[in-house]
C-alpha positions as CSV (number, residue, x, y, z in Angstrom):
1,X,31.4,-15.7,-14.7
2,X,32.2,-12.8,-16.6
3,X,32.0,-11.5,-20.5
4,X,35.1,-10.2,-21.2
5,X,34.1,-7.6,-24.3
6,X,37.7,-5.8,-24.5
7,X,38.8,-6.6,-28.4
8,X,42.0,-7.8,-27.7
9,X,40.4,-11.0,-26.0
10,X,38.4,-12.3,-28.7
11,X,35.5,-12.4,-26.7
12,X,35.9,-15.3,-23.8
13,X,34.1,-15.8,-21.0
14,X,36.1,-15.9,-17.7
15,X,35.8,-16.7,-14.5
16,X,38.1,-14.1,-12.3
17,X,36.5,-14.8,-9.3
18,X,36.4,-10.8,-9.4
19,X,32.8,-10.4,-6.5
20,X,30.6,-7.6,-8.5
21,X,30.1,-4.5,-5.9
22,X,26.8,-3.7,-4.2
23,X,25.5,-1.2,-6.6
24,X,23.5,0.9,-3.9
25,X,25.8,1.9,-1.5
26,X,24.8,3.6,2.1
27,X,27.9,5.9,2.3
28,X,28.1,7.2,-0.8
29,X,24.3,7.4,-1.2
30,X,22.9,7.7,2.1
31,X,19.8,9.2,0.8
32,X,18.6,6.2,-1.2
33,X,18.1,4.5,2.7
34,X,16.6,7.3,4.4
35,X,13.4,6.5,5.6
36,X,13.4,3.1,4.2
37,X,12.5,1.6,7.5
38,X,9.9,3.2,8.4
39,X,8.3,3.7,4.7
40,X,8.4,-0.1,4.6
41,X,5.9,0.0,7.9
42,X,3.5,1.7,6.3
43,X,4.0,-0.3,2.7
44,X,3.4,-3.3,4.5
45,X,-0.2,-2.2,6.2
46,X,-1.1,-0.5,2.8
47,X,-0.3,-4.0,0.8
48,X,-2.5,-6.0,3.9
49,X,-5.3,-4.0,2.8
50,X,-4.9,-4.8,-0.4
51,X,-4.3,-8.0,0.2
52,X,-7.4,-8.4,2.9
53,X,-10.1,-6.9,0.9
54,X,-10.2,-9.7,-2.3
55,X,-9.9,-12.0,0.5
56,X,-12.7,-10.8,2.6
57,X,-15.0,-10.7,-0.3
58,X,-14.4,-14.1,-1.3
59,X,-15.6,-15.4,2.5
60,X,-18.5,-13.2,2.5
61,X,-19.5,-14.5,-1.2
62,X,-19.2,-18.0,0.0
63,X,-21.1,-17.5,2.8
64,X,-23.9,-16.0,1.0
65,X,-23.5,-18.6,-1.7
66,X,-24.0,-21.2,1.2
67,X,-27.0,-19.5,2.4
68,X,-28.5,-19.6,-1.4
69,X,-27.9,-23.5,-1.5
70,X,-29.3,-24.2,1.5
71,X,-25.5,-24.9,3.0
72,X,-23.9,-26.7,0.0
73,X,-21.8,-23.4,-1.3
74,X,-20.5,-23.6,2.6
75,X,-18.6,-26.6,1.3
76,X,-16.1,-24.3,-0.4
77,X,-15.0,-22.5,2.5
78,X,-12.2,-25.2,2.6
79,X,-10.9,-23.5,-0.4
80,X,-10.6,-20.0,0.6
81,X,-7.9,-20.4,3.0
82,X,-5.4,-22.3,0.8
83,X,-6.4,-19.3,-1.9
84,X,-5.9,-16.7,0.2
85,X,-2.2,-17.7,0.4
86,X,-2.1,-18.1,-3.5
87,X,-3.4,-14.7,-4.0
88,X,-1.1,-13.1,-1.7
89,X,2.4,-15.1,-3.1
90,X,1.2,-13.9,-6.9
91,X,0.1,-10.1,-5.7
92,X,3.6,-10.0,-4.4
93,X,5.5,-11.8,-7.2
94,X,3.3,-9.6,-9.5
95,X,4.1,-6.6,-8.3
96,X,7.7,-7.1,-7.7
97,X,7.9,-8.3,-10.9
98,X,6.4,-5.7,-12.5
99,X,7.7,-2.5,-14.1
100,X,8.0,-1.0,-11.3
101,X,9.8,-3.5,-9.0
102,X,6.8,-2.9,-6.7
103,X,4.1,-4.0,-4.5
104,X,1.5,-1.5,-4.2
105,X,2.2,0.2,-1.1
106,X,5.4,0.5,-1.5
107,X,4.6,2.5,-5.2
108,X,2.7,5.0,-2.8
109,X,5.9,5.0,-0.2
110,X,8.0,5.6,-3.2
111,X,10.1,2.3,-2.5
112,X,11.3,0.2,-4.8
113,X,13.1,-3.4,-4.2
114,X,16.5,-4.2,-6.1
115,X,18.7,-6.9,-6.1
116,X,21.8,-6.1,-4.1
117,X,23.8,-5.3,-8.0
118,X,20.4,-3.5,-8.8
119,X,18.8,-5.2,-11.3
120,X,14.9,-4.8,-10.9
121,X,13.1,-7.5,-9.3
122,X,10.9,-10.6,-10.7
123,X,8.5,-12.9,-10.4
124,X,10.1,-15.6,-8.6
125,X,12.4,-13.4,-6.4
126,X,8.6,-11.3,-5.6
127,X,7.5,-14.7,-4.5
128,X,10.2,-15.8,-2.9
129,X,10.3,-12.7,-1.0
130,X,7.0,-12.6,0.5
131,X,7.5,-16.3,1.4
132,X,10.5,-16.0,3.0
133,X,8.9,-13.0,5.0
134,X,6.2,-14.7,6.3
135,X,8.2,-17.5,7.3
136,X,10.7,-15.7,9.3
137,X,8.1,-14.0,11.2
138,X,6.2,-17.1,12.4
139,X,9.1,-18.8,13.4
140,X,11.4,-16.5,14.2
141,X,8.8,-14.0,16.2
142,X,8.1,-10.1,15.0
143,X,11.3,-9.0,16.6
144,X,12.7,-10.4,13.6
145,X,11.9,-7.1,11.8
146,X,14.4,-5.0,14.2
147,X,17.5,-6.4,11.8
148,X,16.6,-3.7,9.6
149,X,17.2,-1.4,12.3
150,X,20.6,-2.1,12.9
151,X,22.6,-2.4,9.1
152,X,22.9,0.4,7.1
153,X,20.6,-0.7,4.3
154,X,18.0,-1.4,6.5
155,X,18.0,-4.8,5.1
156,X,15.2,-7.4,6.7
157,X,16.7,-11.0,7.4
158,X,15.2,-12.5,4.3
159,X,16.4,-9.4,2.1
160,X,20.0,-11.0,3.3
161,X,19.2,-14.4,2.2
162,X,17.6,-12.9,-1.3
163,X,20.5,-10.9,-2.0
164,X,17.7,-8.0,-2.0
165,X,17.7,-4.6,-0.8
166,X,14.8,-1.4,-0.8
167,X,15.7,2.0,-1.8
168,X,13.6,5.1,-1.7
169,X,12.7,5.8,-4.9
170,X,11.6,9.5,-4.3
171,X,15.4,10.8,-4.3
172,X,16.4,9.2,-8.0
173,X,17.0,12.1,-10.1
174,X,14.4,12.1,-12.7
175,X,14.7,11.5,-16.3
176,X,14.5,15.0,-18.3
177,X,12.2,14.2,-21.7
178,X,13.5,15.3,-25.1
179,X,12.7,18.1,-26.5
180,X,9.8,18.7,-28.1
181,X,10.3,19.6,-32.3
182,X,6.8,21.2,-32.9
């Protein structure tokens, strides 16, 4: 459905069946997909480590904990894996979510993920991304990852079924400030 704002309508909404158009597109922008692929790589280790240290600290603060109760604190090791995946579903959501549309490697790869009519990303979709990743690697094996290799968005499989796509960031023209009266 569509807002139809023209004034000789009197403002109805409509549905035209009109599809909206992809708002980043390869051929006319191919820069905003070069080195996307590889960029995301190197996101995707930099966000593990972020991702790994919280997580390591917790286990080695259990264990110690267990040691200073004579075994009792060892009890909540059953805990740390089930937050583990908690922390990693709200760093991503987070992140995407954020201002900057996100995580934190890709911010120092200069990515940035969009929907495919590029509005910025949320907390849900963040979520929902990271989920779907994980999932289509597991079952789906690694290889999964070449998809991105072969479409000229170098969308991932679950970036299809999110409607999701990655730009690098680094080529946006950026915004002049105004100037200065004093």
């Amino acid at each position: 459905m569509s807002y139809s704002g023209s004034p000789d309508d009197s403002g109805v909404w409509r549905n035209d069946g009109g599809a909206q158009p992809h708002a980043y597109d390869p051929y006319l922008h191919p820069e905003l997909f070069r080195g996307v692929a590889t960029r995301r790589v190197f996101a995707f280790l930099i966000d593990m480590i972020v991702i790994s240290v919280p997580v390591i600290l917790g286990y080695i603060f259990i264990a110690l904990f267990g040691v200073v109760t004579l075994g009792i604190g060892w009890a909540l090791f059953w805990l740390a894996w089930p937050a583990s995946v908690i922390w990693a579903i709200v760093y991503y959501g987070a992140s995407i979510g954020g201002a900057s549309s996100a995580t934190v490697g890709m911010r120092i790869m200069d990515l940035e993920l969009r929907t495919w009519y590029g509005a910025p990303g949320y907390f849900v979709l963040g979520a929902t991304h990271a989920v779907l990743f994980w999932v289509s690697v597991s079952f789906l094996s690694p290889f999964v990852v070449l998809v991105g290799l072969f479409n000229s968005r170098r969308r991932l499989l679950h970036d299809f079924v999110l409607g999701t796509v990655v730009i690098n960031n680094s080529v946006r023209a950026p915004v002049s400030q105004s100037a200065r009266t004093w």
